[in-house]
N, CA, C and O atoms as a GROMACS GRO file, in nm:
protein
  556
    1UNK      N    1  -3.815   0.175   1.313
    1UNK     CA    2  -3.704   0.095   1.362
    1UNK      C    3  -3.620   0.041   1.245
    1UNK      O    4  -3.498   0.032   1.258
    2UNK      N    5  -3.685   0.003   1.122
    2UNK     CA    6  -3.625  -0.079   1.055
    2UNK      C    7  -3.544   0.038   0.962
    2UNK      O    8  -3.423   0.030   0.937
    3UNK      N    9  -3.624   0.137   0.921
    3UNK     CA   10  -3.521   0.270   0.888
    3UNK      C   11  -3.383   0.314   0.953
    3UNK      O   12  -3.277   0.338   0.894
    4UNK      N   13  -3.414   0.321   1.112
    4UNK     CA   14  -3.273   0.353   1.179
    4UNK      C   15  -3.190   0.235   1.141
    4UNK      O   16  -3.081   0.258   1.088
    5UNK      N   17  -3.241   0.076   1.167
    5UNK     CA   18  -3.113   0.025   1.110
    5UNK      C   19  -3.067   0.022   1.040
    5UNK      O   20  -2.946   0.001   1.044
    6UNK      N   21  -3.141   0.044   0.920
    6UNK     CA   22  -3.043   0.040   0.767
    6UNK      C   23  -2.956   0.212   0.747
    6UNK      O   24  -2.870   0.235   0.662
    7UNK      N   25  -2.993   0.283   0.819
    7UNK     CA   26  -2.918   0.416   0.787
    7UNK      C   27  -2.796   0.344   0.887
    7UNK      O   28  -2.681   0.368   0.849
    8UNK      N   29  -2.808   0.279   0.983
    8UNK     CA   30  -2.680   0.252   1.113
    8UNK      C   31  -2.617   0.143   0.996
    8UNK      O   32  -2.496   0.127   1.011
    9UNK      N   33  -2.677   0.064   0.882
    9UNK     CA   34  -2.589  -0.013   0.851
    9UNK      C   35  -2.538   0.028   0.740
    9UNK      O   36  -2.442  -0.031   0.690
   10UNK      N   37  -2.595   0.138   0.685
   10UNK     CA   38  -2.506   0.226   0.588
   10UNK      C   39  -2.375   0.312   0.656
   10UNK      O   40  -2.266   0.313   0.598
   11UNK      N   41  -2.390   0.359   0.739
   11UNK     CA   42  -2.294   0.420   0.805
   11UNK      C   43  -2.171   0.329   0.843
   11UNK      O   44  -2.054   0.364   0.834
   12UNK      N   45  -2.213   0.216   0.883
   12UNK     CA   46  -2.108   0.102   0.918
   12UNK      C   47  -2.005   0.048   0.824
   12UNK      O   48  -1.892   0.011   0.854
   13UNK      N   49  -2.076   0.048   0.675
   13UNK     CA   50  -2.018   0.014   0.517
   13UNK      C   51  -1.944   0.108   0.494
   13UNK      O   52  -1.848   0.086   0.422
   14UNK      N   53  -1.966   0.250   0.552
   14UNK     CA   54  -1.901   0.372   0.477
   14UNK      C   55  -1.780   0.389   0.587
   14UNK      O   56  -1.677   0.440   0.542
   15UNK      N   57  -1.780   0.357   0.709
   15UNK     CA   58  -1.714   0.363   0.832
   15UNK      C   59  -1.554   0.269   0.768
   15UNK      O   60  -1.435   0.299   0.765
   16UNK      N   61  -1.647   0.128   0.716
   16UNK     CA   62  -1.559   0.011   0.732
   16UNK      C   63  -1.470   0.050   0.605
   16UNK      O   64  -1.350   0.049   0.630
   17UNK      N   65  -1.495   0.077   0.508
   17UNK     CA   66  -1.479   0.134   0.352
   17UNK      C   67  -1.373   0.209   0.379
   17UNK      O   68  -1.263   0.158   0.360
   18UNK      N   69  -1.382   0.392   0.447
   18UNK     CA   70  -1.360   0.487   0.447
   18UNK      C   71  -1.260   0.504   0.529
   18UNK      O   72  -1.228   0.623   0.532
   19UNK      N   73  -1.179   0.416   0.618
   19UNK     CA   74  -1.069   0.444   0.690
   19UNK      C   75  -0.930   0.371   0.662
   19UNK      O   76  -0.814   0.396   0.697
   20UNK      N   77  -0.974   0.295   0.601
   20UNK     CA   78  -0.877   0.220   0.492
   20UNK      C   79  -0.814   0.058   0.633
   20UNK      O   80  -0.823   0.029   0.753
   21UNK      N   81  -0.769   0.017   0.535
   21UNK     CA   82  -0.672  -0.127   0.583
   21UNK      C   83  -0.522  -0.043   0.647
   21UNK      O   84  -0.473   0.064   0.610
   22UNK      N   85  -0.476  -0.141   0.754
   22UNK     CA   86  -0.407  -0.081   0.867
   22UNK      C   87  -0.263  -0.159   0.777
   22UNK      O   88  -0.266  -0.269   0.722
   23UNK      N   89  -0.172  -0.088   0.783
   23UNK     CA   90  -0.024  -0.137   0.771
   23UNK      C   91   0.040  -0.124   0.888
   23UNK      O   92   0.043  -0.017   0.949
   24UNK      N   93   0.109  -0.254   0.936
   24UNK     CA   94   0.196  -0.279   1.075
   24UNK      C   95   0.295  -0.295   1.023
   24UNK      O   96   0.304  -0.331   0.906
   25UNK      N   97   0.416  -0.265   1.115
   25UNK     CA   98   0.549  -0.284   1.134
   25UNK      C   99   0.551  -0.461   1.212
   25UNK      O  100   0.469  -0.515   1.286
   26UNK      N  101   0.690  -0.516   1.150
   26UNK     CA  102   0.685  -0.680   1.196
   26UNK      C  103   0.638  -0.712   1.359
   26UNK      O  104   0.607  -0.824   1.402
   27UNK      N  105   0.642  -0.582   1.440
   27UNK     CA  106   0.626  -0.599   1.559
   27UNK      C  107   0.457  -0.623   1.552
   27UNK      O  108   0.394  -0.688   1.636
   28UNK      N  109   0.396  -0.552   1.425
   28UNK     CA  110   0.245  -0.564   1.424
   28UNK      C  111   0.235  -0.426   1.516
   28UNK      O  112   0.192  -0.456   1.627
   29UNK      N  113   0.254  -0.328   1.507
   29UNK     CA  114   0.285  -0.193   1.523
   29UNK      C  115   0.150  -0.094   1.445
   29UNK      O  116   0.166  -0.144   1.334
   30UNK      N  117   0.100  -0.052   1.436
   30UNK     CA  118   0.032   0.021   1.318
   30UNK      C  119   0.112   0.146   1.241
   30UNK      O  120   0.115   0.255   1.297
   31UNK      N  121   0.178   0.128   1.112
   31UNK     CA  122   0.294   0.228   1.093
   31UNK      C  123   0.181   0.352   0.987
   31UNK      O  124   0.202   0.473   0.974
   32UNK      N  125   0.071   0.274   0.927
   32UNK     CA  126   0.002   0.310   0.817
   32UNK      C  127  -0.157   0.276   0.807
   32UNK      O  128  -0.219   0.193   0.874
   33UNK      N  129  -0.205   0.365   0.706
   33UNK     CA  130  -0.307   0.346   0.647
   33UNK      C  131  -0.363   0.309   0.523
   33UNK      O  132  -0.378   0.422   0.476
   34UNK      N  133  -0.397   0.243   0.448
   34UNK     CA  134  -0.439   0.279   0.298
   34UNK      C  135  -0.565   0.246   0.253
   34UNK      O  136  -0.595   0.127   0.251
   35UNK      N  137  -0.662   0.348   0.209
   35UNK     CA  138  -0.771   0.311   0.168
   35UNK      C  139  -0.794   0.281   0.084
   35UNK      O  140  -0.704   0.300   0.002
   36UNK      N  141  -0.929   0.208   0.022
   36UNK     CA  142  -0.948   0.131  -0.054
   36UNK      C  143  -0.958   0.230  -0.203
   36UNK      O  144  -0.973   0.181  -0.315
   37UNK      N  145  -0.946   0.369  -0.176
   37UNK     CA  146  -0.906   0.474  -0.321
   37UNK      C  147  -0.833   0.512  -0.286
   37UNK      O  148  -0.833   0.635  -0.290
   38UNK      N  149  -0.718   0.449  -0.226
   38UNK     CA  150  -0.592   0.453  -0.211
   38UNK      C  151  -0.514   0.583  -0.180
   38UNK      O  152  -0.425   0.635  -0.246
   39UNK      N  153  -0.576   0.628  -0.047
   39UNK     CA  154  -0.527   0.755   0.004
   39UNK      C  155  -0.391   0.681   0.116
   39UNK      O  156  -0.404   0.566   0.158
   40UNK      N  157  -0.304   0.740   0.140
   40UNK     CA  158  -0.166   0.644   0.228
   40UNK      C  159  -0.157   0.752   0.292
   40UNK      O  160  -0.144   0.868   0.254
   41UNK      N  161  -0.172   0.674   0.455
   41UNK     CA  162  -0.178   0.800   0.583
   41UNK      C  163  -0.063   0.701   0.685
   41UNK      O  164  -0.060   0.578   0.695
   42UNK      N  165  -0.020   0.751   0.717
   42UNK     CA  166   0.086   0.752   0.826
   42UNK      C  167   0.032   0.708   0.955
   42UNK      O  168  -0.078   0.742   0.999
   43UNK      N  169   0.113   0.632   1.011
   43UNK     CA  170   0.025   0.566   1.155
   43UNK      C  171  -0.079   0.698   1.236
   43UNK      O  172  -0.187   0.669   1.287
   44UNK      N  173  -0.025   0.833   1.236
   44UNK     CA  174  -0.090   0.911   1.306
   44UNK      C  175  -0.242   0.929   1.248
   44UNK      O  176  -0.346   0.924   1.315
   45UNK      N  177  -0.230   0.949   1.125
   45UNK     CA  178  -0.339   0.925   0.966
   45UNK      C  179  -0.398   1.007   0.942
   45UNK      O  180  -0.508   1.025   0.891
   46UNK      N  181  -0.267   1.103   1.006
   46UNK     CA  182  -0.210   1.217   0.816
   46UNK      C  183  -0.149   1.160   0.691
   46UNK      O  184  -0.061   1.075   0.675
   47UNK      N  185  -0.229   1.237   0.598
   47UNK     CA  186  -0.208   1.186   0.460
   47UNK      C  187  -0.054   1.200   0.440
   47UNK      O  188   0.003   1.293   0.497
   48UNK      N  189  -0.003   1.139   0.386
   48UNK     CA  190   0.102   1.103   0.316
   48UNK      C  191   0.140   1.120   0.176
   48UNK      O  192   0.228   1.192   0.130
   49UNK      N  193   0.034   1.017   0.099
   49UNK     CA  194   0.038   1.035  -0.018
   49UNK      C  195  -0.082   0.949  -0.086
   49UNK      O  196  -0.173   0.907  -0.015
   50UNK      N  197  -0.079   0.931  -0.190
   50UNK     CA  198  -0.173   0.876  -0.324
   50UNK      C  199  -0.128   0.785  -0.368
   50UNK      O  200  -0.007   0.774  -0.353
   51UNK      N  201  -0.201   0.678  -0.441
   51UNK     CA  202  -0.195   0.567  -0.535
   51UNK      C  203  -0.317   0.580  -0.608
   51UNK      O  204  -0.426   0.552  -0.557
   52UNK      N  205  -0.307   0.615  -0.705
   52UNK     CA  206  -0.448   0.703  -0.821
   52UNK      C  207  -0.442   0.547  -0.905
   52UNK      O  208  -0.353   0.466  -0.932
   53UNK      N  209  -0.604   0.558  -0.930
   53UNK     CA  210  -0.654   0.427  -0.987
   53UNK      C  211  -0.579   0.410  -1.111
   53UNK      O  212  -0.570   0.300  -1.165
   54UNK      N  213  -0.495   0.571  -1.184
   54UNK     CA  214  -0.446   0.522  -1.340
   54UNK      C  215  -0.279   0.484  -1.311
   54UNK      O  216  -0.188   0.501  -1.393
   55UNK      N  217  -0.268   0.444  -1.210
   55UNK     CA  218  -0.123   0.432  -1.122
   55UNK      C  219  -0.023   0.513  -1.057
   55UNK      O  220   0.063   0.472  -0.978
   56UNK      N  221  -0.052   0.688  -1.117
   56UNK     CA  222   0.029   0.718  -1.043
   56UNK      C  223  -0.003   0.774  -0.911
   56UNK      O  224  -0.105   0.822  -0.862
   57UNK      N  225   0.161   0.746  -0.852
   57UNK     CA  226   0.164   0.812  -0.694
   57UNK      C  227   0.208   0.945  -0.666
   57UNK      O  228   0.301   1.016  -0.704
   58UNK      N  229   0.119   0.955  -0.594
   58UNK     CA  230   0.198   1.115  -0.541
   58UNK      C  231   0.197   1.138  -0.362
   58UNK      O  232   0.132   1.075  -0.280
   59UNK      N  233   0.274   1.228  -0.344
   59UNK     CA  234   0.287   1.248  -0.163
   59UNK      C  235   0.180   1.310  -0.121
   59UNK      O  236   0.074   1.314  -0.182
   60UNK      N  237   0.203   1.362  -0.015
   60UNK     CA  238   0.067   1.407   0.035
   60UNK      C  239   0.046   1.537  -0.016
   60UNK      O  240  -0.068   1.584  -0.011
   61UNK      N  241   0.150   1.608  -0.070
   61UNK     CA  242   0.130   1.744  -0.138
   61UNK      C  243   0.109   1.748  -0.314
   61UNK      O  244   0.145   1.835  -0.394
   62UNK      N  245   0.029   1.600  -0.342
   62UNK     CA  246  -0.011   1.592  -0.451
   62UNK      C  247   0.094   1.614  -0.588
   62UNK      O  248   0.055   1.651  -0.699
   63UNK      N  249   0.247   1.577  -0.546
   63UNK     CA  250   0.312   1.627  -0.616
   63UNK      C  251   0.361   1.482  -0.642
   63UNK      O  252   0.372   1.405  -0.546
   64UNK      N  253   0.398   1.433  -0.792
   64UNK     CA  254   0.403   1.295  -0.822
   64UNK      C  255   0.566   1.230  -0.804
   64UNK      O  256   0.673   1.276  -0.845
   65UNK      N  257   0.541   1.122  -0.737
   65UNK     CA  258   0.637   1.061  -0.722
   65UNK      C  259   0.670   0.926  -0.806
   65UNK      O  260   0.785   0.883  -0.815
   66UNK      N  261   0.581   0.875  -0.854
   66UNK     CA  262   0.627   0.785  -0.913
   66UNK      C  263   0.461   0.734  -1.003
   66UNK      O  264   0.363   0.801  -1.035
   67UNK      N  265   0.492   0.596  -1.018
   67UNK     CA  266   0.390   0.503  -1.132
   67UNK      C  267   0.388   0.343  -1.088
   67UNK      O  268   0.482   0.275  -1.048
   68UNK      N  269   0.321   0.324  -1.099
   68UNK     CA  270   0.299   0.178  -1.134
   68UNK      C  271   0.224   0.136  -1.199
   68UNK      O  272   0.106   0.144  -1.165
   69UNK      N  273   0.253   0.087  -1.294
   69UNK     CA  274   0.184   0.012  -1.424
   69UNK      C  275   0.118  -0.127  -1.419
   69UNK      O  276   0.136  -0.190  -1.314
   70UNK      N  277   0.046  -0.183  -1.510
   70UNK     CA  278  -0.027  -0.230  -1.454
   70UNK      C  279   0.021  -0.420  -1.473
   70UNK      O  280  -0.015  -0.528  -1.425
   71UNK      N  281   0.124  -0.367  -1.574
   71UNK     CA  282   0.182  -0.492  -1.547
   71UNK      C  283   0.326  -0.504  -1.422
   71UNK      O  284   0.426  -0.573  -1.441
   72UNK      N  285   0.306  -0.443  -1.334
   72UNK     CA  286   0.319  -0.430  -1.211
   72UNK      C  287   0.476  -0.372  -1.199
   72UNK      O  288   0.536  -0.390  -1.093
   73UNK      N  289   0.555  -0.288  -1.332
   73UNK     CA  290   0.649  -0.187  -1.317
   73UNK      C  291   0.627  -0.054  -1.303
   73UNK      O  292   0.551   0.024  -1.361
   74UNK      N  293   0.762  -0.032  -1.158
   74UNK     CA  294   0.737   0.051  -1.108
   74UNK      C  295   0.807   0.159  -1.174
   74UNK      O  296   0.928   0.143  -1.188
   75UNK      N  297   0.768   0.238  -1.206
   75UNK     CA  298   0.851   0.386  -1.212
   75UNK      C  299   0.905   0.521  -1.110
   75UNK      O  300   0.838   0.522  -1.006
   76UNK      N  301   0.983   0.607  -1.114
   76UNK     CA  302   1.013   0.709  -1.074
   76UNK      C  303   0.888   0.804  -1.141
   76UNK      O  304   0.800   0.783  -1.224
   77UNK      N  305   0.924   0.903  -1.069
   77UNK     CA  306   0.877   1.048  -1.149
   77UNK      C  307   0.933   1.090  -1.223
   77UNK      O  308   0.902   1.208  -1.237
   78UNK      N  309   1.052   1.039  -1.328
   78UNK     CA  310   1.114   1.064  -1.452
   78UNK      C  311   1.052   0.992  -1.538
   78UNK      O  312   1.053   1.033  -1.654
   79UNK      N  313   0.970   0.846  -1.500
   79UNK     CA  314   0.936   0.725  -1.578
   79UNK      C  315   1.074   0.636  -1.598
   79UNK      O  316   1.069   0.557  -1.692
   80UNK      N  317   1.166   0.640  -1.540
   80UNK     CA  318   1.286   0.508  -1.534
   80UNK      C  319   1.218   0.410  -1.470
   80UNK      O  320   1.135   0.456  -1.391
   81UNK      N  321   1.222   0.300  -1.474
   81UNK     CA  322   1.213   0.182  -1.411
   81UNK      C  323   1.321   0.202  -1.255
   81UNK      O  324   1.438   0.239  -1.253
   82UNK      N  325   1.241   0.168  -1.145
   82UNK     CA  326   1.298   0.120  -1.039
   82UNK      C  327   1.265  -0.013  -1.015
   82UNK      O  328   1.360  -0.087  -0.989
   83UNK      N  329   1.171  -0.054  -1.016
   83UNK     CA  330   1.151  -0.221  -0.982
   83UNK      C  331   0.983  -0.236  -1.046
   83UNK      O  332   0.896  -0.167  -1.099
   84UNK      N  333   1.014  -0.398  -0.992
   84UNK     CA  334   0.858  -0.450  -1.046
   84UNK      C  335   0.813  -0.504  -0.947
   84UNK      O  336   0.881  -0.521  -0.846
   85UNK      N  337   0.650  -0.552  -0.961
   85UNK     CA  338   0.600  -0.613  -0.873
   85UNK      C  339   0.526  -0.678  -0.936
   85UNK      O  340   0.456  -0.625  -1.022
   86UNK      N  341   0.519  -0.879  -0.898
   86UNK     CA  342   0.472  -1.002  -0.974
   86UNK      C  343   0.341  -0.996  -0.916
   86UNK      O  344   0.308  -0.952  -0.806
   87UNK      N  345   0.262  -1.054  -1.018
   87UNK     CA  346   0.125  -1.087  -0.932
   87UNK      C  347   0.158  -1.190  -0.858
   87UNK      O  348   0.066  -1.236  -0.790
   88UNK      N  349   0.262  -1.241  -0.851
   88UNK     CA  350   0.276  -1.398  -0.698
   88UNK      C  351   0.306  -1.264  -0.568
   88UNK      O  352   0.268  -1.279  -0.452
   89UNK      N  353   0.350  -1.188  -0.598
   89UNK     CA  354   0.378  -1.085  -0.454
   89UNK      C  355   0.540  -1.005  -0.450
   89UNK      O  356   0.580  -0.917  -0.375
   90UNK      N  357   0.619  -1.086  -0.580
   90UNK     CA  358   0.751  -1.107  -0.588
   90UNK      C  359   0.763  -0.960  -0.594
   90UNK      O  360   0.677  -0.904  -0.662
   91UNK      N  361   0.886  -0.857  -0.515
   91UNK     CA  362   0.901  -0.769  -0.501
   91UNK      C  363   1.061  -0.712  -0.590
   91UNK      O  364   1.159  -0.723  -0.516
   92UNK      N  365   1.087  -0.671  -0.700
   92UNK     CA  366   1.248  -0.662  -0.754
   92UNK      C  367   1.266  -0.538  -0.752
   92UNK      O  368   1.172  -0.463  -0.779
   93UNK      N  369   1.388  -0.491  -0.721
   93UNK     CA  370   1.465  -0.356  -0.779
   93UNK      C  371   1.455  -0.331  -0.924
   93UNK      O  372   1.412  -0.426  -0.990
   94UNK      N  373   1.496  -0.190  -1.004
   94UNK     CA  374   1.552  -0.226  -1.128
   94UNK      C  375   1.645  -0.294  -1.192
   94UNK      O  376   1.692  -0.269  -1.303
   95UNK      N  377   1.669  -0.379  -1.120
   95UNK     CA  378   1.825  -0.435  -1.170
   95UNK      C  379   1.711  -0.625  -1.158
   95UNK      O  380   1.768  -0.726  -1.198
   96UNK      N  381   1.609  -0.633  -1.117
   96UNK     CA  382   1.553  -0.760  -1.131
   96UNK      C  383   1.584  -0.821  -1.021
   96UNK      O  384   1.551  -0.940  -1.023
   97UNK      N  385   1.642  -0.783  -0.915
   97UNK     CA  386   1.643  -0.866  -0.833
   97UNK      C  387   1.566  -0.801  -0.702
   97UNK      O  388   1.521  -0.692  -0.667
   98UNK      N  389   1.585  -0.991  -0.629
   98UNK     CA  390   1.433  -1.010  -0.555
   98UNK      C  391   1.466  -0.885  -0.449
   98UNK      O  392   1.583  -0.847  -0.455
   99UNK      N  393   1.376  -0.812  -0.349
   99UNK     CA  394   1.424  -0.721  -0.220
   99UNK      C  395   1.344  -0.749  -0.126
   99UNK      O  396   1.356  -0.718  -0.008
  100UNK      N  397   1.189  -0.858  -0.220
  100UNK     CA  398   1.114  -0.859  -0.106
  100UNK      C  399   1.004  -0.956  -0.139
  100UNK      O  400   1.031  -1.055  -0.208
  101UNK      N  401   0.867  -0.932  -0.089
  101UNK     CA  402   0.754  -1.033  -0.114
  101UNK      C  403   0.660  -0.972  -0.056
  101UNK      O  404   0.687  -0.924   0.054
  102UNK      N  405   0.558  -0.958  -0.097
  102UNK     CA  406   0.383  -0.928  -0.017
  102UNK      C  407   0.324  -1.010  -0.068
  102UNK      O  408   0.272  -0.998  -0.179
  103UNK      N  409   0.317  -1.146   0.026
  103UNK     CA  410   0.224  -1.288   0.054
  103UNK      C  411   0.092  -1.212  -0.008
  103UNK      O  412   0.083  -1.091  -0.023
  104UNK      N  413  -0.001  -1.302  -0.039
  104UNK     CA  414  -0.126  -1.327  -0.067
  104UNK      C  415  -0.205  -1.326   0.131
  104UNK      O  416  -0.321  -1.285   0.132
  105UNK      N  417  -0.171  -1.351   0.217
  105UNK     CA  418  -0.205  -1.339   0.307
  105UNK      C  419  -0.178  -1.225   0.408
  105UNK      O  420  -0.212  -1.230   0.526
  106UNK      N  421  -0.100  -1.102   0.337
  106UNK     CA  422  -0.065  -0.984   0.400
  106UNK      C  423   0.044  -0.956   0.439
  106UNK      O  424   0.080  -0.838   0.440
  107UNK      N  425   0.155  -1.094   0.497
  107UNK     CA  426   0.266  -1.062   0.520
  107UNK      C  427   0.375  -1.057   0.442
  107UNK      O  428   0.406  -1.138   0.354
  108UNK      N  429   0.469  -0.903   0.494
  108UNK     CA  430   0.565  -0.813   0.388
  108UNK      C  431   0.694  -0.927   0.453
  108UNK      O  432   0.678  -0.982   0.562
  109UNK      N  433   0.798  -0.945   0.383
  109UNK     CA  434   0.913  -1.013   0.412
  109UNK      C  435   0.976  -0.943   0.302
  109UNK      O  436   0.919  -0.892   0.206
  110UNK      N  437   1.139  -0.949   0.335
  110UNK     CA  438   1.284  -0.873   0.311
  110UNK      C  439   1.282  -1.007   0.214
  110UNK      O  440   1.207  -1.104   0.212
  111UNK      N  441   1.420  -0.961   0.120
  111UNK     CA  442   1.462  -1.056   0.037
  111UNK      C  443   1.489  -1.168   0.129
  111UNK      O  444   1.456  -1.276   0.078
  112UNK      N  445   1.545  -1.180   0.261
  112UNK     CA  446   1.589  -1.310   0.338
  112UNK      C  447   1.475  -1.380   0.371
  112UNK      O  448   1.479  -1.472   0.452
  113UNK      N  449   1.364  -1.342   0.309
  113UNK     CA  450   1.195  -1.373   0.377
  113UNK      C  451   1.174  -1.379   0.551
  113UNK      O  452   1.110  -1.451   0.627
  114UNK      N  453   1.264  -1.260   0.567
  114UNK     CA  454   1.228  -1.216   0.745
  114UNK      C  455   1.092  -1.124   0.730
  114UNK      O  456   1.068  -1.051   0.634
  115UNK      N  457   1.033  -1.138   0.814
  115UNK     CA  458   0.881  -1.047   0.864
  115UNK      C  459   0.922  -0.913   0.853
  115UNK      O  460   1.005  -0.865   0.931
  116UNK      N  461   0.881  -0.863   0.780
  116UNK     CA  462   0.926  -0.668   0.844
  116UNK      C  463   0.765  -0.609   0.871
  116UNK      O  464   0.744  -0.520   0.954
  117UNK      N  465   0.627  -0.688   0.766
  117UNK     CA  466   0.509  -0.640   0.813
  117UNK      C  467   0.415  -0.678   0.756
  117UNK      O  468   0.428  -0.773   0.679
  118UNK      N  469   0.285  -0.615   0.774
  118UNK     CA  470   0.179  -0.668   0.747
  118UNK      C  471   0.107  -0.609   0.706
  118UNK      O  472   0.066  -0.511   0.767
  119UNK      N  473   0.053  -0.650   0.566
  119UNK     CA  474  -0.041  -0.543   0.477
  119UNK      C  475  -0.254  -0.630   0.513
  119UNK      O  476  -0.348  -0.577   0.453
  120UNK      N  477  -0.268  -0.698   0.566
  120UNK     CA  478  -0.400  -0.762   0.545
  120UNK      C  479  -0.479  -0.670   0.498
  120UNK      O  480  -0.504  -0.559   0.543
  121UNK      N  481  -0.526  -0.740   0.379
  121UNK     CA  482  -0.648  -0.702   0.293
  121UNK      C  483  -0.583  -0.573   0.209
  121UNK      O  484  -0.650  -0.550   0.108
  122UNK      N  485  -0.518  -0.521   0.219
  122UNK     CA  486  -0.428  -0.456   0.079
  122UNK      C  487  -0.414  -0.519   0.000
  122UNK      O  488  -0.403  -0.642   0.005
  123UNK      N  489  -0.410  -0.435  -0.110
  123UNK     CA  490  -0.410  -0.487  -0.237
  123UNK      C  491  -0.201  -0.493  -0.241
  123UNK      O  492  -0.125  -0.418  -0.179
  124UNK      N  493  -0.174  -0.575  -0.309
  124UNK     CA  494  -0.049  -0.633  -0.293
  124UNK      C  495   0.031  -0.555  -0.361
  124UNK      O  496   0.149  -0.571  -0.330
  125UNK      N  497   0.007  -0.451  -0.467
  125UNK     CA  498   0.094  -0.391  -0.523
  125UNK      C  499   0.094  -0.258  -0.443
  125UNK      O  500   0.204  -0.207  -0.428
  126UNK      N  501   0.030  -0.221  -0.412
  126UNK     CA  502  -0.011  -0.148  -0.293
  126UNK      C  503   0.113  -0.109  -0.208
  126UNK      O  504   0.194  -0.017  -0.206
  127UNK      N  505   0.083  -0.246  -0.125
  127UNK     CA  506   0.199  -0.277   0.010
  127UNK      C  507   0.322  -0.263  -0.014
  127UNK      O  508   0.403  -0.231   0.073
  128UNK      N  509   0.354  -0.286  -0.137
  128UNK     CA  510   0.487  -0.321  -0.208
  128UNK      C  511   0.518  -0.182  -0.236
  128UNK      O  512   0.635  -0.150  -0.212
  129UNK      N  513   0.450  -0.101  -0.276
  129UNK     CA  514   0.454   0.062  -0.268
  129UNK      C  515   0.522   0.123  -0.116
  129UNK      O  516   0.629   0.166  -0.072
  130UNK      N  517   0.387   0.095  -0.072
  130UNK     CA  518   0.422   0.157   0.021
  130UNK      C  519   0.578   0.087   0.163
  130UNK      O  520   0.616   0.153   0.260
  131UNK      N  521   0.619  -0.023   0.131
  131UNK     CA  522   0.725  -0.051   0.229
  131UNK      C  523   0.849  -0.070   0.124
  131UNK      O  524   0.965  -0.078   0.164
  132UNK      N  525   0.822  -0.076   0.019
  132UNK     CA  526   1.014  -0.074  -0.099
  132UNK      C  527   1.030   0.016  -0.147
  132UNK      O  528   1.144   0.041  -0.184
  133UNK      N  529   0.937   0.100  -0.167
  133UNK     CA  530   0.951   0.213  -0.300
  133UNK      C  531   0.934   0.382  -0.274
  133UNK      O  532   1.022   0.467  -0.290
  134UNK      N  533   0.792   0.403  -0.228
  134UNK     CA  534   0.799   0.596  -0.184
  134UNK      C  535   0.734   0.552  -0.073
  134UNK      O  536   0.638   0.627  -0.093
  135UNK      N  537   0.703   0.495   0.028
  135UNK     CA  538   0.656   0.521   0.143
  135UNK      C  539   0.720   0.443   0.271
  135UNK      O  540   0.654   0.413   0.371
  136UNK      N  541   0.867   0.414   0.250
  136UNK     CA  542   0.908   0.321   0.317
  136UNK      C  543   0.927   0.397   0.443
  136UNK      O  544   0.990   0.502   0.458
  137UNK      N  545   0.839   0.304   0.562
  137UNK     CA  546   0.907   0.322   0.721
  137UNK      C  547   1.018   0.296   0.738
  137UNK      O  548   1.083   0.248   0.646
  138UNK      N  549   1.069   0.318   0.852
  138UNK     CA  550   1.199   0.296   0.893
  138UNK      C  551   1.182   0.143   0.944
  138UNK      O  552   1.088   0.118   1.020
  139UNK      N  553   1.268   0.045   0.906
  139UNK     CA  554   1.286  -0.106   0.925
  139UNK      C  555   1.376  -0.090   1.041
  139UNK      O  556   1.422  -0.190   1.098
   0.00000   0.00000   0.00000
């Protein structure tokens, strides 16, 4: 008995782990996926694309789209600067200005700090990826 549970509670860790944190649209919609090795699947959750632990991103055809560094500038796939992202959540274009925010508590807001969505338990540079930069839904 005590064997089956611990294989049922290994399975549960790898379950909870392995399907990643849900991204909603402001309606709280499910638009996305992203796992915790940062695979980015599309509400249906087909892959999309990548966020590789040495920062860069790529689409779902493994072909690179961009960077993020770790002091939280973002790059193209040329390496130009498009924007940054603050460890407070602060979201900028390349030009430094604000476009957005990913709260410490999950919620994505527009430069006007309107709701557009919800990253819970994403990692914040993450979210900021995926709704300003290469994975943006339609708002």
């Amino acid at each position: 008995m005590r064997k089956a549970l611990f294989i049922l509670s290994i399975i549960a860790v790898f379950a909870a782990f392995g399907f990643g944190q849900r991204i909603e649209d402001g309606s709280r919609k499910t638009i996305g996926y992203i796992s915790s090795s940062g695979t980015v699947e599309n509400g249906s959750r087909s892959t999309i694309g990548y966020i590789n632990s040495d920062g860069r991103v790529e689409n779902g055809s493994r072909s690179t789209l961009g960077y993020i560094n770790k002091d939280g500038r973002v790059e193209n796939a040329s390496r130009s600067t498009i924007g940054y992202v603050s460890s407070s959540g602060t979201v900028e274009n390349g030009s430094r200005s604000t476009i957005g925010y990913v709260n410490s508590n999950g919620r994505v807001e527009n430069s006007s700090r309107s709701t557009i969505g919800y990253a819970e338990g994403v990692d914040q540079r993450h979210a900021a990826l995926f709704f300003f930069f290469f994975f943006r839904p339609n708002n």
